[in-house]
N, C-alpha and C positions, 0 to 999 in steps of 0.2 A: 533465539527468542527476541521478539522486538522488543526496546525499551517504548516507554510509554512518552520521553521527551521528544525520541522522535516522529513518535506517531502522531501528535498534536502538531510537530512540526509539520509534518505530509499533510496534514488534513486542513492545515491554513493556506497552502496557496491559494492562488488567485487563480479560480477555475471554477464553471459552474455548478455546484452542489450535484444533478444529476450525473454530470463527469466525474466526481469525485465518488460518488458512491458505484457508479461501473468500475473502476480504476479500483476502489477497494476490494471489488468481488474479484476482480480477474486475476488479480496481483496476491490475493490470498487461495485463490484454487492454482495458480503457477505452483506458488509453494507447495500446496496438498500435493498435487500430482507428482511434481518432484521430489517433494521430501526433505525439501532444504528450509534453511531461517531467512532467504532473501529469495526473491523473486527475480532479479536482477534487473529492476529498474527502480534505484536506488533515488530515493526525491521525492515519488511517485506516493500518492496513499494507499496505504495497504501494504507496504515496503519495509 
C-alpha cells in the first residue's frame, strides 16, 4: 500500500502535468496486472 508522503512526493517532480498523469495511469495498471504494491519504478508517480 502506498503511503500518501510519498505519493505527493512523486507527484511534485518537475515534469509536465500530462507526463505525470500518463506515468500515474501506467504505473497503477503495472501494479493491477501484477498484483504487487510497487510498480517498479520507484520516484515515478503512481509508485
Amino acid at each position: 500500500m502506498p503511503r500518501m508522503r510519498s505519493f505527493f512526493t512523486n507527484m511534485s517532480a518537475p515534469m509536465p502535468l500530462q507526463r505525470k498523469i500518463y506515468l500515474l495511469f501506467r504505473n497503477n495498471m503495472i501494479k493491477l496486472w501484477k498484483r504487487q504494491g510497487c510498480c517498479g519504478h520507484p520516484g515515478e508517480p503512481g509508485c
